[in-house]
C-alpha positions in Angstrom: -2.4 19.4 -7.1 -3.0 16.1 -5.1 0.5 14.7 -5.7 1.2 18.3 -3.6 -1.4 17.8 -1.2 -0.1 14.7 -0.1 3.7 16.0 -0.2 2.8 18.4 2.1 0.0 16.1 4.7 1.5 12.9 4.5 1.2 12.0 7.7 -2.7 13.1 7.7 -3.3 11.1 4.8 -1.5 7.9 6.5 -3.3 8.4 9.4 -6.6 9.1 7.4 -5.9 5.6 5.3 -5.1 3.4 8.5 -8.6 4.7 10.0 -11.0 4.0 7.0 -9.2 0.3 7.1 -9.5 -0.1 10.6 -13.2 1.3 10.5 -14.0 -0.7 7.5 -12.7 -3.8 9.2 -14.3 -3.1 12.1 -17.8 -2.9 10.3 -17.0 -6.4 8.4 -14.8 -8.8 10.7 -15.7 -7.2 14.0 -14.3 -5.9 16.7 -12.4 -8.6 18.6 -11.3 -10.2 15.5 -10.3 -6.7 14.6 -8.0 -6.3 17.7 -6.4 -9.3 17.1 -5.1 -8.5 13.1 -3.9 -5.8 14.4 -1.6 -7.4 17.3 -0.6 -10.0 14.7 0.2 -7.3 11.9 2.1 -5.4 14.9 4.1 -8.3 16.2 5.1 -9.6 12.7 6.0 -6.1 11.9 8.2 -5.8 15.3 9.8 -9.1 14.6 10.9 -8.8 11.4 12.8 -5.6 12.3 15.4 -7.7 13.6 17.3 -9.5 16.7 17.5 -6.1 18.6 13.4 -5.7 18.9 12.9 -9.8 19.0 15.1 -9.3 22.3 12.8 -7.0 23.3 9.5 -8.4 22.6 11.1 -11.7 24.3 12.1 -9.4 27.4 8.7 -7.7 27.6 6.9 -11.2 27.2 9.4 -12.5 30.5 8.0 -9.3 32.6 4.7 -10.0 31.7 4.8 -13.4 32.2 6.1 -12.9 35.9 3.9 -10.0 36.1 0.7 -12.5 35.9 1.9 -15.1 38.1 3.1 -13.1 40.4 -1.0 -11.4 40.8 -2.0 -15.2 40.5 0.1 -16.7 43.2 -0.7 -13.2 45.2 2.8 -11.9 46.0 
């Protein structure tokens, strides 16, 4: 019966599972050092998938980059 439930709501259970952790981690390391697991879990995630999304992240990084001295330099 609950090898069926989670056939059929795998998706809720994921999503159920990632917000205990992220709750329980919020209530023990905090919430900034929360935040920044997350980004480092994400980006090591999004570079291992390959050159394709570490062209990407690079590209996004160049934007941003010129993005924020752009605002600083006031153009």
């Amino acid at each position: 019966m609950f090898k069926e439930y989670i056939k059929e709501h795998l998706n809720r259970v994921i999503g159920s599972t990632c917000g205990l952790i992220v709750g329980v981690l919020f209530l023990t390391i905090g919430f900034w050092s929360t935040l920044l697991l997350a980004l480092c879990v994400f980006t090591g995630y999004y570079l291992g998938g390959g050159a394709k999304n570490r062209l990407r992240i690079i590209e996004y990084l160049n934007r941003t980059y010129k993005a924020v001295i752009g605002l600083i330099k006031g153009k």
